[in-house]
C-alpha positions in Angstrom: 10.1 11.4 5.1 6.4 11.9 5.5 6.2 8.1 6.7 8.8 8.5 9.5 6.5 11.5 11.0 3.3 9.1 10.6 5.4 6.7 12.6 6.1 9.6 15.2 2.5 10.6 15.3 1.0 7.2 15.5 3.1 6.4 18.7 2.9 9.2 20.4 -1.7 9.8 19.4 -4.3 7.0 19.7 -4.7 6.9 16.2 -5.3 4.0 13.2 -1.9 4.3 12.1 -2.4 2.1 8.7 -5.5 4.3 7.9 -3.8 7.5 8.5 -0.6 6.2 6.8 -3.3 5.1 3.4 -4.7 8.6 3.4 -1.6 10.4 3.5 -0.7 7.8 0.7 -3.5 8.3 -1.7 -3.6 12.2 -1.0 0.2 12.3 -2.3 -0.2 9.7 -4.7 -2.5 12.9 -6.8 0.6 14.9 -6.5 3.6 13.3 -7.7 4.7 13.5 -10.9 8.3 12.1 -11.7 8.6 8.4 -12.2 10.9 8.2 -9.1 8.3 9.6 -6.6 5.7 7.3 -8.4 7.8 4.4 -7.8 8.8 5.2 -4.2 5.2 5.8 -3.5 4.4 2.4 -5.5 6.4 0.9 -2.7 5.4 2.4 0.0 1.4 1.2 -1.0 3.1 -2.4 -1.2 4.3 -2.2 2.5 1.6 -0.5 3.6 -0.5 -3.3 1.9 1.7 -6.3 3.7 0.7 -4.4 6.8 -2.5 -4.7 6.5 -2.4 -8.1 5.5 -0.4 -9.1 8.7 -3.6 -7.8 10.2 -5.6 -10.0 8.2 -6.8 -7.1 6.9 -6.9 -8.4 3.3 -10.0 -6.1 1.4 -7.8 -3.4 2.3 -4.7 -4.6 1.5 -5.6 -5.5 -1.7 -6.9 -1.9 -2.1 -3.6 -1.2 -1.3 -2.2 -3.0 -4.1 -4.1 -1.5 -6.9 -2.7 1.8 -6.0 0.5 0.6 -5.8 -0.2 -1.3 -9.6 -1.6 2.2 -10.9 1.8 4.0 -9.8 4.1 1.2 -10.8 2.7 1.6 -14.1 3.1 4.9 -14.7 6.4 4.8 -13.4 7.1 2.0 -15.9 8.5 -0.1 -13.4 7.2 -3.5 -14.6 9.2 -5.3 -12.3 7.6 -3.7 -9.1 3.9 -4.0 -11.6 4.7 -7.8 -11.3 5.9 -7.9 -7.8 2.9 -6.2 -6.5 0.2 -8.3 -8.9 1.9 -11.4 -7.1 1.4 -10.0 -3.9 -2.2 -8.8 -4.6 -3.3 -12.4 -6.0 -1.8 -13.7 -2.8 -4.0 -11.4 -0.6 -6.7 -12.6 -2.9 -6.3 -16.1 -2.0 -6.1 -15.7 1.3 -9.3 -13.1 1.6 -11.0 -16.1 0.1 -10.1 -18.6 2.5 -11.0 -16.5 5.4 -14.2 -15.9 3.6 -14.9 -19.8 3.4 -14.0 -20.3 7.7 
């Protein structure tokens, strides 16, 4: 829900929609407590973190991914742990080769 009203907001105001949608993010990522909010939020880290890397955005993508590694933990979702450490060492790579250009 809250990420459909970011959407809203960000097309209607002149305003960094991923950095909006990565506060919102972290602020209820101190709240949740049930592994299925955990998870869910786990995920929505990973896609925010594929956004920013389809900005070439990598530093923060891969921050991205640690939050969503902390939350998949806790949620004991190893699968989505494993899915997201995949997707982080990929940002990783390619941070490093647009650090070498």
């Amino acid at each position: 829900v809250a990420t459909k009203v970011l959407d809203e907001l960000t097309k209607t105001f002149a305003v960094d929609a991923l950095k909006v949608r990565s506060t919102t993010l972290r602020k209820l990522s101190t709240t949740v407590k049930s592994g299925t909010a955990q998870e869910g939020l786990a995920e929505a880290f990973l896609k925010l973190a594929e956004d920013y890397a389809a900005e070439s955005q990598y530093d923060s993508a891969i921050e991205a991914t640690k939050a969503a590694t902390v939350l998949a933990i806790k949620a004991k979702n190893l699968k989505l742990r494993d899915t997201v450490k995949n997707r982080a060492d990929e940002y990783l790579l390619k941070k490093k080769s647009l650090d070498k250009t």
